[in-house]
SEDREN-144580 format. One line per field, with one value per atom (N, C-alpha, C): chain; residue in three letters; x, y, z; residue number from 1; atom name. Coordinates in Angstrom, 3 decimals. Layout:
REM residues N
chain: (A_...)
res: (Ala_...)
east: (X_...)
north: (Y_...)
up: (Z_...)
n: (NUM_...)
atom: (CA_...)
//
This chain:
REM residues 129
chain: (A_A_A_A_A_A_A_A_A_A_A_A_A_A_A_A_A_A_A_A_A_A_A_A_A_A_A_A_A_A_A_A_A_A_A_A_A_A_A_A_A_A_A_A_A_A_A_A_A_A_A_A_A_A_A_A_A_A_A_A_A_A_A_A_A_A_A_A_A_A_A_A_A_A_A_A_A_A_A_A_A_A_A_A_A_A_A_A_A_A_A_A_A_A_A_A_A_A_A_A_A_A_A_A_A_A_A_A_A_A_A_A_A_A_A_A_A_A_A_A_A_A_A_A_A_A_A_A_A_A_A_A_A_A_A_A_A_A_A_A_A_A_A_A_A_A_A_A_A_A_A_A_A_A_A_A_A_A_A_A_A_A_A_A_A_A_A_A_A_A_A_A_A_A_A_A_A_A_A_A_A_A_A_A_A_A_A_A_A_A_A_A_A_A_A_A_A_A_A_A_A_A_A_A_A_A_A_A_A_A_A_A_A_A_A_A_A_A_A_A_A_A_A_A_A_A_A_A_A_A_A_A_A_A_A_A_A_A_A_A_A_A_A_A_A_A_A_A_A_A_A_A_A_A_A_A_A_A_A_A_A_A_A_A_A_A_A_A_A_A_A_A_A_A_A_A_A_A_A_A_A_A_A_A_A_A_A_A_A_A_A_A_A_A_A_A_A_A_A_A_A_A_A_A_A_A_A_A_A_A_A_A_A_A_A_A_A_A_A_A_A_A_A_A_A_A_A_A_A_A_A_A_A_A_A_A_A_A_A_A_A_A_A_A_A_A_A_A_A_A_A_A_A_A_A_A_A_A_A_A_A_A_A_A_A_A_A_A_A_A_A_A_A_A_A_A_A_A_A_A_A_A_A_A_A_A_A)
res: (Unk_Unk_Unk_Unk_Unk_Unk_Unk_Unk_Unk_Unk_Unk_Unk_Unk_Unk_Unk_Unk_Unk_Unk_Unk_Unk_Unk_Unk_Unk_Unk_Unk_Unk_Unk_Unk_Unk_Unk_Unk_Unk_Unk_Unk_Unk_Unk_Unk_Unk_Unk_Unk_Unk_Unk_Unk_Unk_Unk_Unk_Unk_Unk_Unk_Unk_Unk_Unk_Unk_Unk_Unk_Unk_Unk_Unk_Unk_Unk_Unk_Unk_Unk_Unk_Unk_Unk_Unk_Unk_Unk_Unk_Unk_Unk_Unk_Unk_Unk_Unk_Unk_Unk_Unk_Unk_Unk_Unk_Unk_Unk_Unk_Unk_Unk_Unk_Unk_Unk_Unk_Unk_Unk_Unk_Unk_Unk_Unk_Unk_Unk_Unk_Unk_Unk_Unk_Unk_Unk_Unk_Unk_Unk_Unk_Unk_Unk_Unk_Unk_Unk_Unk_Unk_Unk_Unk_Unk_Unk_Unk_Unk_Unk_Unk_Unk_Unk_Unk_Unk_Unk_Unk_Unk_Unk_Unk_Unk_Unk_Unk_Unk_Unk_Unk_Unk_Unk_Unk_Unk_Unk_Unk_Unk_Unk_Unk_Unk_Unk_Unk_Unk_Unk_Unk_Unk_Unk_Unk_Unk_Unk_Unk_Unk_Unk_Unk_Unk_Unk_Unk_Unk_Unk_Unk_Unk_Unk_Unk_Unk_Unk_Unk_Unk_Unk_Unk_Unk_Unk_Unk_Unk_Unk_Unk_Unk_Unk_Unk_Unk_Unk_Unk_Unk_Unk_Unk_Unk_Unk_Unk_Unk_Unk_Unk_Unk_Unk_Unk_Unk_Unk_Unk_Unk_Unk_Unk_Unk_Unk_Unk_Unk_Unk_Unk_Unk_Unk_Unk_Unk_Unk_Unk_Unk_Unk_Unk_Unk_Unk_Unk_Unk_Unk_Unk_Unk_Unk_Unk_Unk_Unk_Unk_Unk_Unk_Unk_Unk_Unk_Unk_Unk_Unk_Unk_Unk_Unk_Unk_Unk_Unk_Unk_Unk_Unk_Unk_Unk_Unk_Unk_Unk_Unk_Unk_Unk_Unk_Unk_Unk_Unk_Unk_Unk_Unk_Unk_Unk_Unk_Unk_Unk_Unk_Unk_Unk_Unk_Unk_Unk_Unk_Unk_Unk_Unk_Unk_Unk_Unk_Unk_Unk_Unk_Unk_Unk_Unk_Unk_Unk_Unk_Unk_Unk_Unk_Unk_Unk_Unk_Unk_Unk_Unk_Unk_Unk_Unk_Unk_Unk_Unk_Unk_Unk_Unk_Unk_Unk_Unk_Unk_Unk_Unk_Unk_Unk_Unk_Unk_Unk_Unk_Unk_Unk_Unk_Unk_Unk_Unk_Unk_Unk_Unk_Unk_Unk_Unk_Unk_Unk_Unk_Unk_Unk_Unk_Unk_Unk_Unk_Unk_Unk_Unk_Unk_Unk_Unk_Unk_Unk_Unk_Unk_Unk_Unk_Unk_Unk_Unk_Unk_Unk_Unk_Unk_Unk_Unk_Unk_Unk_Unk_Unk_Unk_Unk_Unk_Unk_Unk_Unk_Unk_Unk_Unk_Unk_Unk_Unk_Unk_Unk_Unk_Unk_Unk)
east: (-16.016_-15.026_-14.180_-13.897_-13.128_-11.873_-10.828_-9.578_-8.987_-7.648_-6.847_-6.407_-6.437_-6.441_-4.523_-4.651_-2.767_-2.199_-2.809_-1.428_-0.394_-0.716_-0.026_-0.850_-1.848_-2.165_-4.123_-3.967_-4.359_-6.367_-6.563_-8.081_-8.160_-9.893_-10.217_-10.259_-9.732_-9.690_-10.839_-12.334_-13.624_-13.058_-13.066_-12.937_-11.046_-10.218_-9.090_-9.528_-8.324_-8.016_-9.177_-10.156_-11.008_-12.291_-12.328_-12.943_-13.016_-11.314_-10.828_-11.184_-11.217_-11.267_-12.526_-13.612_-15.092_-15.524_-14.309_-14.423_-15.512_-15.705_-16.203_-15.452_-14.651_-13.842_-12.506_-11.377_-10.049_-9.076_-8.061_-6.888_-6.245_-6.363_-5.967_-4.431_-3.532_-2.135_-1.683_-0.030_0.035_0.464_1.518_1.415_-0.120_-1.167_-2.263_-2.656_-2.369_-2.449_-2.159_-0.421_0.478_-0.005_-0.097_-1.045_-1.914_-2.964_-4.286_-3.573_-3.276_-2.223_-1.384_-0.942_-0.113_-1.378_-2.296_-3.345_-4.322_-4.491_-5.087_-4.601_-2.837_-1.954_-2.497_-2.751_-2.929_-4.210_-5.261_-6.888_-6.948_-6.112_-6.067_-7.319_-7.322_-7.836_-7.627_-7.048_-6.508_-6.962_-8.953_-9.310_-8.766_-8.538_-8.278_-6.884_-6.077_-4.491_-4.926_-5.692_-5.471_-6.342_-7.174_-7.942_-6.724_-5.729_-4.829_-3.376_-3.275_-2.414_-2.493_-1.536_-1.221_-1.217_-2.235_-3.077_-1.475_-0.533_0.629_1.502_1.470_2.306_1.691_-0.091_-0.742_-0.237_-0.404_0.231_-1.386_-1.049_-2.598_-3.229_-2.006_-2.803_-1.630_-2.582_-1.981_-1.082_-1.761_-0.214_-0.471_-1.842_-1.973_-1.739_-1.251_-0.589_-1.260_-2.172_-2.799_-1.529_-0.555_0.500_1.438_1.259_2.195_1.423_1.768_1.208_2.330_1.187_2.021_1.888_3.192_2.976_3.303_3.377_3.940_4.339_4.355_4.538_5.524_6.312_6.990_7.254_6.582_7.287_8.178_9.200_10.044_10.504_10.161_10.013_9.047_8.781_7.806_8.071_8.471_8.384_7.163_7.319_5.844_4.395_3.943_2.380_1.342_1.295_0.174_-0.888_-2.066_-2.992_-3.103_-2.316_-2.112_-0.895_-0.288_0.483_-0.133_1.049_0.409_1.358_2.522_3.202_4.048_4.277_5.595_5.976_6.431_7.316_6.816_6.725_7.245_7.730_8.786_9.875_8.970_9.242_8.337_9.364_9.076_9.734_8.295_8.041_6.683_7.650_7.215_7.434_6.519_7.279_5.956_6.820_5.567_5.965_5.527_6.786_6.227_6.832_6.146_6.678_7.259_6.768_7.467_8.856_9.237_10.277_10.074_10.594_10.318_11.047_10.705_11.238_10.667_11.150_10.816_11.335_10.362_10.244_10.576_11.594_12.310_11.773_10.998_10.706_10.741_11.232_10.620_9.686_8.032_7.478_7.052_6.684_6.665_5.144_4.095_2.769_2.652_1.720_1.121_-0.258_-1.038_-2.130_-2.620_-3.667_-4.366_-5.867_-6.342_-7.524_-8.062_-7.362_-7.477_-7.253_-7.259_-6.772_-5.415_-4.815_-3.414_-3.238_-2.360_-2.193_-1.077_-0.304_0.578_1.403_2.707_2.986_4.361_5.024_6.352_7.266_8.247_9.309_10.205_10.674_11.603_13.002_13.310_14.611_15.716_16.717_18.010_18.910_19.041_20.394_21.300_21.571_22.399_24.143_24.664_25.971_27.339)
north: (19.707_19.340_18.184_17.479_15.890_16.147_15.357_15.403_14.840_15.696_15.021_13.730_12.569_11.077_10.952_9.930_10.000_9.444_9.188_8.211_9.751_11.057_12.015_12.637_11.771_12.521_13.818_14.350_15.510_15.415_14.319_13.981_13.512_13.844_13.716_11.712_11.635_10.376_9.492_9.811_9.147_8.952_9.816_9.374_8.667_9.079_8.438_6.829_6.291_5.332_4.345_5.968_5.499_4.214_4.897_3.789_2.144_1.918_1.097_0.431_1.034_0.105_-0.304_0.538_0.377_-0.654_-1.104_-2.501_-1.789_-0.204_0.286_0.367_-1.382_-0.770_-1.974_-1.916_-2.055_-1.212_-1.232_-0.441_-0.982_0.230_-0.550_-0.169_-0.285_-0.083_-0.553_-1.354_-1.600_-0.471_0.531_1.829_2.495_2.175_2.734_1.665_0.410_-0.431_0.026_0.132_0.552_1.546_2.467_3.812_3.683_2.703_2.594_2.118_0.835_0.181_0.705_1.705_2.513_3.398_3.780_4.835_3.772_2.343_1.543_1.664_1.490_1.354_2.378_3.601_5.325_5.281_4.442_4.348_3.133_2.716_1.076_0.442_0.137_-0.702_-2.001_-3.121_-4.623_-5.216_-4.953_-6.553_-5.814_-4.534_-4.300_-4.673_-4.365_-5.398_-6.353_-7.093_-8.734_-8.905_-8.428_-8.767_-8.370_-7.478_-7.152_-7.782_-9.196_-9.382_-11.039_-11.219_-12.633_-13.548_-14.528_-15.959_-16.799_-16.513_-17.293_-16.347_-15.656_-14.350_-13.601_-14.140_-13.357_-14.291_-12.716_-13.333_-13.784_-13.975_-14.282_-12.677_-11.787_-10.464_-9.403_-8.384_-7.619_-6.602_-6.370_-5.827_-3.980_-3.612_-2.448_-1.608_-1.259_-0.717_0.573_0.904_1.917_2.896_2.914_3.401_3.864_3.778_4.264_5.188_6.670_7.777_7.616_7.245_7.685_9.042_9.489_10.651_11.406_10.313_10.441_9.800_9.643_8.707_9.556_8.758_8.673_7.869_7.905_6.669_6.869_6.306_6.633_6.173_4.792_4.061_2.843_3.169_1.951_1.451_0.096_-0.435_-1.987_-1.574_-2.082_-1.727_-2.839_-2.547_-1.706_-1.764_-1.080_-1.533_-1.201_-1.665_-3.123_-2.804_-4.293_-5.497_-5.115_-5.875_-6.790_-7.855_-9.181_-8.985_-8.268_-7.937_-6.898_-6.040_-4.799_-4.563_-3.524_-3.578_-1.609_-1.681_-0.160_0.156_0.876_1.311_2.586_2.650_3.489_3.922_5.058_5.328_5.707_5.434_5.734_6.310_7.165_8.163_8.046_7.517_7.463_8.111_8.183_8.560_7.692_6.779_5.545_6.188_6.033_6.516_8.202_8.760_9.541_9.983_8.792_9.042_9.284_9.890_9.740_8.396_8.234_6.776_6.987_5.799_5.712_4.429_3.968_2.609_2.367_1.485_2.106_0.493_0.499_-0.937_-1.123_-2.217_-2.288_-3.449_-3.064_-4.495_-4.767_-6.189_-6.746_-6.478_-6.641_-7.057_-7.921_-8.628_-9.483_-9.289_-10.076_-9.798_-11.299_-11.235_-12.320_-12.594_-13.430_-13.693_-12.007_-11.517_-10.167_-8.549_-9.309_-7.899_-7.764_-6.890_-6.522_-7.128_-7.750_-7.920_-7.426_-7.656_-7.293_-8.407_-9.131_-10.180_-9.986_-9.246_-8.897_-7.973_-7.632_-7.072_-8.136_-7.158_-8.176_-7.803_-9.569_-9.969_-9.359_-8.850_-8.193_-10.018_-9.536_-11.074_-10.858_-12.144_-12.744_-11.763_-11.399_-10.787_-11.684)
up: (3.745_2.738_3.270_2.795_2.940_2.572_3.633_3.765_2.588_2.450_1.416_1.920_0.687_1.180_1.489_2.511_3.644_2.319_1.395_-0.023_-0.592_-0.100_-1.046_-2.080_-2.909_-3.870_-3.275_-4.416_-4.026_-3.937_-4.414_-4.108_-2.770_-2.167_-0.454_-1.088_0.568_1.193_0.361_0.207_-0.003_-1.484_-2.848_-3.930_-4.115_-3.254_-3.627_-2.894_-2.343_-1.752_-0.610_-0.202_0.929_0.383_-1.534_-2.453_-2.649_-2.544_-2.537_-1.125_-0.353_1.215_1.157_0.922_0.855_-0.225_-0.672_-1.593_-3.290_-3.330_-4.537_-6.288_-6.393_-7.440_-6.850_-7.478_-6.964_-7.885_-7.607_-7.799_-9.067_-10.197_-11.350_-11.596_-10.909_-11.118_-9.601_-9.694_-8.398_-7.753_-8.010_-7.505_-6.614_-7.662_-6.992_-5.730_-5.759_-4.596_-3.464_-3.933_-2.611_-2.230_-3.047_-1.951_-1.241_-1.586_-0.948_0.135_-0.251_1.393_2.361_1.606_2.963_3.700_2.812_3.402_4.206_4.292_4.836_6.275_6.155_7.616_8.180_7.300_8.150_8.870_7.947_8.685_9.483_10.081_10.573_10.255_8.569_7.996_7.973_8.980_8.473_7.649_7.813_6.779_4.879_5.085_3.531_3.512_4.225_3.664_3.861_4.512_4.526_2.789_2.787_1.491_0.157_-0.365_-0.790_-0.637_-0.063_0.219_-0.296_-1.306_-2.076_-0.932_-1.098_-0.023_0.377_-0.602_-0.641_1.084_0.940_1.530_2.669_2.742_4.009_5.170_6.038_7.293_7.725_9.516_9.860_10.107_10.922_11.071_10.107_9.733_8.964_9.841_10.819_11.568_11.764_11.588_11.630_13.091_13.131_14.912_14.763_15.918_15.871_16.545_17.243_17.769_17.301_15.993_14.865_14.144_13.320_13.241_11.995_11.129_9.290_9.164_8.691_8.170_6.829_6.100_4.233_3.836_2.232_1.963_0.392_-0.120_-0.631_-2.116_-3.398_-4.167_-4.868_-4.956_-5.627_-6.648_-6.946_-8.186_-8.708_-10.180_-10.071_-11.346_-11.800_-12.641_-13.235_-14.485_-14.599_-13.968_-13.804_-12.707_-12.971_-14.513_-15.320_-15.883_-15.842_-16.362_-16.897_-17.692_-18.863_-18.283_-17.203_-16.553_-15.894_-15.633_-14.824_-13.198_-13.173_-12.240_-12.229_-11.312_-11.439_-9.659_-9.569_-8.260_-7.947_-6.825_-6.483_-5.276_-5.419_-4.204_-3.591_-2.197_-1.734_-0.215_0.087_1.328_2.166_3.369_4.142_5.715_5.987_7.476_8.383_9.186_10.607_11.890_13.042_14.440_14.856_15.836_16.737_18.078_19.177_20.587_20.436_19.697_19.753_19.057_18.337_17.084_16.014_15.335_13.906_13.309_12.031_11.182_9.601_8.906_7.928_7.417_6.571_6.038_4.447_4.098_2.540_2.136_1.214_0.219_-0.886_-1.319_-2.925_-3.397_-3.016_-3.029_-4.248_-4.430_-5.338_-5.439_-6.588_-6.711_-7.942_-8.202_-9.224_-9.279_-10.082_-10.500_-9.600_-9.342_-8.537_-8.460_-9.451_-9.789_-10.595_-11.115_-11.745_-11.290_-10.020_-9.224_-8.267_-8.323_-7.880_-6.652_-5.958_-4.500_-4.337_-3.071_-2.734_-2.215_-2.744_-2.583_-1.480_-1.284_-0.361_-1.068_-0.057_-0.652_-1.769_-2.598_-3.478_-2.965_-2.572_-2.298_-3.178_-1.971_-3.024_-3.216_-4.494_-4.991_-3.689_-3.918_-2.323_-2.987_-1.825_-2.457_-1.893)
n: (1_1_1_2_2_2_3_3_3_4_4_4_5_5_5_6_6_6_7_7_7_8_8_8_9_9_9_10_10_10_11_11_11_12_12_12_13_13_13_14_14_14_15_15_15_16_16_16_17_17_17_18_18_18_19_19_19_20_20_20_21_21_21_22_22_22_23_23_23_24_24_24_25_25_25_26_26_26_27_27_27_28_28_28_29_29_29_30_30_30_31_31_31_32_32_32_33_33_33_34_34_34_35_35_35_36_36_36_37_37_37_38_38_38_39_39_39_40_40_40_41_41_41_42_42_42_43_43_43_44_44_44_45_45_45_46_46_46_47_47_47_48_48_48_49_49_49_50_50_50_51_51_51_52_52_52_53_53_53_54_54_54_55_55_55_56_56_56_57_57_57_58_58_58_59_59_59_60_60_60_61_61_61_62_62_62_63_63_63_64_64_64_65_65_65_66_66_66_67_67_67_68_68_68_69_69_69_70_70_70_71_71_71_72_72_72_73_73_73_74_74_74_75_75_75_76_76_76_77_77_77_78_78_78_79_79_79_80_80_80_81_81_81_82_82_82_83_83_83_84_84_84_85_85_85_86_86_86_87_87_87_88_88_88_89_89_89_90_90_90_91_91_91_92_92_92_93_93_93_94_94_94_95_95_95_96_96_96_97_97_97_98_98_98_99_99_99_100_100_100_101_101_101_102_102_102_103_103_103_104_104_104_105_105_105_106_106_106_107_107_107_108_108_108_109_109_109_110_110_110_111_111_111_112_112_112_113_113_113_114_114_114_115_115_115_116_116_116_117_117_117_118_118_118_119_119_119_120_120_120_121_121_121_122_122_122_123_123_123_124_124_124_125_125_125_126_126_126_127_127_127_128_128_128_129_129_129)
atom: (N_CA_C_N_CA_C_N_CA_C_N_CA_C_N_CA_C_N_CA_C_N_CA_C_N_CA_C_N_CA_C_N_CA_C_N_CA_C_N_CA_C_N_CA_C_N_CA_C_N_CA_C_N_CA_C_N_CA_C_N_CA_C_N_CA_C_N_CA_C_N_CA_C_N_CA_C_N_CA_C_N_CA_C_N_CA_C_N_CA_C_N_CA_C_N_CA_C_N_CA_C_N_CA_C_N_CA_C_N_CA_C_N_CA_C_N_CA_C_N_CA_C_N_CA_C_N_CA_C_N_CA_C_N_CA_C_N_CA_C_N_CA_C_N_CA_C_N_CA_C_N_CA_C_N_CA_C_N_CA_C_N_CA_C_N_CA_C_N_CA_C_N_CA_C_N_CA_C_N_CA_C_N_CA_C_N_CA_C_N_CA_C_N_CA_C_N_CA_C_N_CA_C_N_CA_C_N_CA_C_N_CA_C_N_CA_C_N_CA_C_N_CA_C_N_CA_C_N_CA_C_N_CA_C_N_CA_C_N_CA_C_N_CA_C_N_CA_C_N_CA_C_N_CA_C_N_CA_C_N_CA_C_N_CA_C_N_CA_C_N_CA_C_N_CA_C_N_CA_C_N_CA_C_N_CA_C_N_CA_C_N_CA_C_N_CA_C_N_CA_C_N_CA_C_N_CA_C_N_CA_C_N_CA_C_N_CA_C_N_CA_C_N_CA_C_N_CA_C_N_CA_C_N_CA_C_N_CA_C_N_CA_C_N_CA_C_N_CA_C_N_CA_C_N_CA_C_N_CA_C_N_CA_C_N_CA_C_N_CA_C_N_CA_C_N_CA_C_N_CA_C_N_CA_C_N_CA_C_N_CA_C_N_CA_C_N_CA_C_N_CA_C_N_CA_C_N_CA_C_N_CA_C_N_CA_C_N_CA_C_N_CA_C_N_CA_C_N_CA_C_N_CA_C_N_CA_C_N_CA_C_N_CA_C_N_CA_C_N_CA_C)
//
C-alpha cells in the first residue's frame, strides 16, 4: 500500500502529487501546484520546481536541502487559481525540522498561468508601509 502523499491530502503519493513530478499530467489549480511543490521540497525533487517555476523568477538551483525534514503543510488561503484562471495566490504555512529545530515557513505565493500551465512566480510583495 502507498504512502499518503507529504501535500496533506488523503490520496498515496503515486496518484496525488507523485503524478505531477513524473511529468503524467500538470496541476490544474495553483493550490494543487503548491502542494505538489511543497511535496517536491519533501521528495527532493529540484528539476520539478525548477520546471514549475516562472523562467522570469527561476533561480539557477531550486534549493532543495536534503537536511531539512518537511513535516506539514498547511493552506490557509487561496484566492483565485482555478481552472479557468490566468493567475491567483495561495497562503500556505509549511513545518519543517532543520538541525534539529522545528520551524515553519508562512507565504503567500503568487502563480500565473505560463504557456498554459500554472507556475510558480514568488511570494507576493506586502505594499510598502
Amino acid at each position: 500500500m502507498s504512502s499518503k502523499c507529504p501535500c496533506g491530502l488523503s490520496e498515496p503519493y503515486e496518484r496525488c502529487c507523485g503524478r505531477f513530478h513524473k511529468g503524467e499530467g500538470c496541476a490544474p489549480t495553483a493550490e494543487a501546484l503548491m502542494r505538489s511543490r511543497y511535496s517536491a521540497f519533501n521528495v527532493g525533487d529540484s528539476d520539478y520546481l525548477l520546471r514549475t517555476w516562472h523562467p522570469v523568477t527561476r533561480p539557477v538551483d531550486a534549493g532543495a536541502d536534503r537536511r531539512t525534514r518537511w513535516t506539514g503543510l498547511e493552506v490557509l488561503e487561496t484566492a483565485k487559481g482555478g481552472p479557468f484562471d490566468t493567475e491567483g495566490t495561495v497562503r500556505f504555512r509549511a513545518h519543517y525540522v532543520e538541525r534539529g529545530r522545528r520551524g515553519q515557513l508562512e507565504e503567500n505565493s503568487r502563480f500565473v498561468r505560463h504557456g498554459g500551465d500554472w507556475v510558480y512566480v514568488g511570494p507576493v510583495q506586502a505594499p510598502p508601509s
